[in-house]
N, C-alpha and C positions, 0 to 999 in steps of 0.2 A: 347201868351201862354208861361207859366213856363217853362223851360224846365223839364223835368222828372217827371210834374207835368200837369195831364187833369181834366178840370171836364167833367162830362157825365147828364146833365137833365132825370128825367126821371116825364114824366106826364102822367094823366088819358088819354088824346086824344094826337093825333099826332102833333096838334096846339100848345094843350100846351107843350110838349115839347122843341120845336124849339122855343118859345118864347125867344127874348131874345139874339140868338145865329144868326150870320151871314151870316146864310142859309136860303133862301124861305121854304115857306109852300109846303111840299111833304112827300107823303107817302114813298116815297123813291126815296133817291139822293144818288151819291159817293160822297166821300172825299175830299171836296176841302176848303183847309183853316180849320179854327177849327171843319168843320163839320163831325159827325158822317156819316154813311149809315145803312138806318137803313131799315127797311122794315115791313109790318102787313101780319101774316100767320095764319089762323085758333083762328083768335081772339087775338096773342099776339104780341106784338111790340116785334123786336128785332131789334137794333142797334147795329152798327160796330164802333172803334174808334180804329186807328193805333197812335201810340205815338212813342216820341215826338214832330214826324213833320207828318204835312200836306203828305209828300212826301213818296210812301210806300215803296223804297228803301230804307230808312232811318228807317222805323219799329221796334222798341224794343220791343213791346209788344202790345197788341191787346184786347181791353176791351169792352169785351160782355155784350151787359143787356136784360134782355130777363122780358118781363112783360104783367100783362093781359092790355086790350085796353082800357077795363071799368070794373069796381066794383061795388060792393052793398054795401051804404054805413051802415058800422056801422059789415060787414060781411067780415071774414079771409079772404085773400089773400097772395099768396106768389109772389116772384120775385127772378130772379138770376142773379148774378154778377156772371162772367166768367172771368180771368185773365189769356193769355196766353202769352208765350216767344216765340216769332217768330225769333230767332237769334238763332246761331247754340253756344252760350257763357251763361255760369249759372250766375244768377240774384241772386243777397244776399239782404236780409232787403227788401222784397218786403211787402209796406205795402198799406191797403186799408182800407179810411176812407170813412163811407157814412154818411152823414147830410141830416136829417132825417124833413122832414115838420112838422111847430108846429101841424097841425092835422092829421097827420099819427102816430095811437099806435103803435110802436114797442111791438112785442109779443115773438119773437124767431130769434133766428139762427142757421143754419147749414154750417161749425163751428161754435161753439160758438166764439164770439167777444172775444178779449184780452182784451177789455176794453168799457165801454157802460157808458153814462152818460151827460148831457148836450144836449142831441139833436142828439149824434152823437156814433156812432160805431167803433171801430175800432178793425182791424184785420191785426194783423203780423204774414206773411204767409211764412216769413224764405225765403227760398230757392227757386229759380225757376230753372228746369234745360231745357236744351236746346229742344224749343218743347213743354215743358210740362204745361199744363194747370191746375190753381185749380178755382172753382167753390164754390162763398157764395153762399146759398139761405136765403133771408127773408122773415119774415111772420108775419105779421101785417093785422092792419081795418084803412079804412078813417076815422076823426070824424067830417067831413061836406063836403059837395058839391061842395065846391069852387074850386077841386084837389087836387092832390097829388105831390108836386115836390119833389121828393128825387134826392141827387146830390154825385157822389162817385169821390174820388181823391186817387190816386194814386201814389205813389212813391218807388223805386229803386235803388238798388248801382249794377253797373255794374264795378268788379272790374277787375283789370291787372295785373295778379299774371305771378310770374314768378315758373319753374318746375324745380328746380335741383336736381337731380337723386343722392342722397347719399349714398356711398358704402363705405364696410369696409372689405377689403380682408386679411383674415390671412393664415400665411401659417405654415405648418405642418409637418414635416420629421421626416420618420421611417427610421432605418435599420435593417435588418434582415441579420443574419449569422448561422450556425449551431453552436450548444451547442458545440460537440467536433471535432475534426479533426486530422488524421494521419500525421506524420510530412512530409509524401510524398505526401500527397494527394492533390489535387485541391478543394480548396474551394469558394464556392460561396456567393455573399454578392449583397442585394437588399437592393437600396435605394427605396422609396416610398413618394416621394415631393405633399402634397395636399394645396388646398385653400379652409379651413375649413369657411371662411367668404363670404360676398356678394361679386359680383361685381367682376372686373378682376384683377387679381395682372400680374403686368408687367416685362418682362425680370428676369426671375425668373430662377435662375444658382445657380445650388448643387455642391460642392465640397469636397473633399474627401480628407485627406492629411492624406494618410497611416503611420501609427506606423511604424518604424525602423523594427521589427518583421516581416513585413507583407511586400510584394510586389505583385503587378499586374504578369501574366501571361507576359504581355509584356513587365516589366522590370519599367514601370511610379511608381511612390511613390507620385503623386499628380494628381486624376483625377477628370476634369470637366464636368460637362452635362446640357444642355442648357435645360430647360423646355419650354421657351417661354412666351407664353402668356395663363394662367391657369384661367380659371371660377370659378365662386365663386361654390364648392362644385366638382371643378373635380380635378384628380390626374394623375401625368405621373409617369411611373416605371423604374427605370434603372438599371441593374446589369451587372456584371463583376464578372472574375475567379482571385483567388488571391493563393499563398501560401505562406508557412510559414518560417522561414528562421531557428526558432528553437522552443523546445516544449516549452509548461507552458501555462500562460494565455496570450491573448491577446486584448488588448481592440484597439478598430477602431472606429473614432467619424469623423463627417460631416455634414456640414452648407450649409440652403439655404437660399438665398438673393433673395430680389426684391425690386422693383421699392418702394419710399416711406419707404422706412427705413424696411423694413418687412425682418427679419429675424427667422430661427426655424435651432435646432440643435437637432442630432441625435446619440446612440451609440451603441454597443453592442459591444461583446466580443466573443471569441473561444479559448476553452483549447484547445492545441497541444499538441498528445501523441503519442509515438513511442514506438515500439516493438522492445524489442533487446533477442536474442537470442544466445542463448551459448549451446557448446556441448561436454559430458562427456564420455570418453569410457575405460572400465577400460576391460582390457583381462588376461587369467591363463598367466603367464610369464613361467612357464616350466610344460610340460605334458609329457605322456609316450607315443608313438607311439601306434598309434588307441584309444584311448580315445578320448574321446569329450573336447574339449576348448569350454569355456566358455567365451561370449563377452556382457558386459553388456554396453549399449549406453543410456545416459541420456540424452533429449532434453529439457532447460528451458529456459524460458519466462521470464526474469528478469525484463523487460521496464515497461511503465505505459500503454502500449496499449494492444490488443490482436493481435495477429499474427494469419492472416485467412490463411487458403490451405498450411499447413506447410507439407513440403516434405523433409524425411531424406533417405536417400541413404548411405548405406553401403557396401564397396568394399571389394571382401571375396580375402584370399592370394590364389596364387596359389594350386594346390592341395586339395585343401579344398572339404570334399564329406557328407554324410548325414547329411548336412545341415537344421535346423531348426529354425525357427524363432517366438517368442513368439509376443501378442499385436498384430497380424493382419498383423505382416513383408510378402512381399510376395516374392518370390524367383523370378528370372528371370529367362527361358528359357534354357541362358546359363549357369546358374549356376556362375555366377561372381556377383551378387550385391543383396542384398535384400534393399526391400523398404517398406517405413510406411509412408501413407498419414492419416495426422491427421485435419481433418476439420478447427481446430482452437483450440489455446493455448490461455488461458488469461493471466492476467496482473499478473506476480511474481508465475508462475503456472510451471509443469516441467512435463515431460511424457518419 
């Protein structure tokens, strides 16, 4: 026997089928050597045939034929070819040809053949996957009494592919910092390192190499942070407090690396703005005992920032008695100081 390669007899009686073939006369036998198993139920032969050996540990595929026992000559009959994958591995170019007795009319099939002509049928059935079974049927008339021998042959690629899992990891860095910042203030700055691609990026380390303007809370001007090992579509977040060493603009930019040459850079910026404050007092330089002196106090805002919860306090001389204070001044207790709390002064503003 061929290898990859059976035929299968199929006759009117049980005799004639096995004509021919290595096996005694029975209505049913097992597998031994090229022989089918076949068996007669309710009128229809079915035979068994494991390929490409004898041996059914060895089984690639398992071809069924299933047919009536006897016919009326010259009257429809069908039969079915059965093809299955008994291996747990998918079967490519699974094809099956049947050759066809000079008096057997081919009338139909279900599938249609790929190809019919010559005596013979043939059917490429593609694909077989692990298990899976496809099923011709034909339908045909005898055109004499002599039988019927049709004979199907089969063939297979059973290939050896190999699986390599291709991935494409990129990476991605954000930073976020606040649009403005006081010059005394603590400002905050998020790095956000993704792997916008497949698969894992490896040993994947953000770095930070702070502007001259700018320094960490803890004195560094170069900081690291290890991400690790990132999935394709996951993100690790890092932040830290930083301030600012003077006002204006500041820009602060940061690169992350990994494994495989993958790099992504990141930047943003924070105006520094400071509140400076200055203060005007202009007093009568000579009065007449018991008249009122007058003291006028200017507080302005000169800087580029605003000045929140500004507190002016003014210390009255000795002596000093109906005392009065315009803008909300409030007197104290003792009569020594009045005070104006003004919410907050803006930027080049004066109260």
């Amino acid at each position: 026997m061929k290898k990859h390669i059976a035929k299968l007899i199929m006759g009117i009686m049980a005799a004639t089928l096995l004509a021919g073939c290595c096996c005694p006369q029975a209505e049913e036998v097992e597998v031994t050597g090229c022989c089918p198993k076949m068996a007669t139920q309710d009128g229809m032969v079915h035979t068994y045939l494991g390929l490409p050996t004898a041996d059914p540990e060895a089984y690639v595929v398992m071809l069924e034929r299933m047919y009536p026992e006897q016919v009326n000559l010259g009257k429809s009959f069908s039969y079915d070819i059965m093809v299955t994958n008994v291996t747990p591995c998918q079967l490519v170019d699974v094809t099956v040809v049947e050759t066809m007795a000079p008096n057997f009319r081919y009338a139909e099939a279900s599938p249609e053949p790929t190809k019919v002509g010559g005596g013979k049928a043939t059917w490429n059935l593609g694909e077989l996957g692990p298990n899976e079974s496809k099923t011709i049927t034909v339908t045909g008339s005898a055109a004499a009494v002599d039988g019927v021998m049709n004979c199907a042959t089969i063939s297979w690629v059973r290939e050896s592919c190999m699986a390599v899992k291709v991935i494409d990891p990129k990476l991605k860095l954000a930073m976020d910092m606040p649009e403005e910042s006081g010059l005394c203030d603590t400002i905050p700055v998020t790095l956000t390192v993704t792997n916008s691609g497949s698969g894992d990026a490896t040993n994947v380390v953000v770095t930070n190499d702070l502007p001259g303007k700018l320094m960490a809370l803890d004195g560094q001007d170069v900081l690291t942070f290890n991400a690790g090992t990132l999935a394709g579509g996951a993100s690790k977040e890092f932040t830290y407090s930083a301030k600012a060493k003077e006002t204006g603009k500041i820009a602060n930019s940061a690169v992350a690396v990994a494994d495989g040459d993958l790099e992504a850079k990141a930047s943003d910026s924070v105006t520094v703005r400071q509140a400076v404050l200055t203060l005007k007092k202009v007093v009568t330089q000579k009065q007449v005992i018991g008249r009122a002196i007058e003291c006028e106090i200017t507080a302005a805002n000169i800087g580029d920032a605003t000045a929140e919860n500004v507190v002016l306090v003014d210390t009255l001389p000795a002596g000093a008695v109906d005392v009065t204070a315009s803008n909300g001044g409030v007197l104290s207790d003792d009569g020594t100081t009045v005070t104006w709390n003004v919410p907050a002064m803006g930027p080049k503003t004066q109260t």
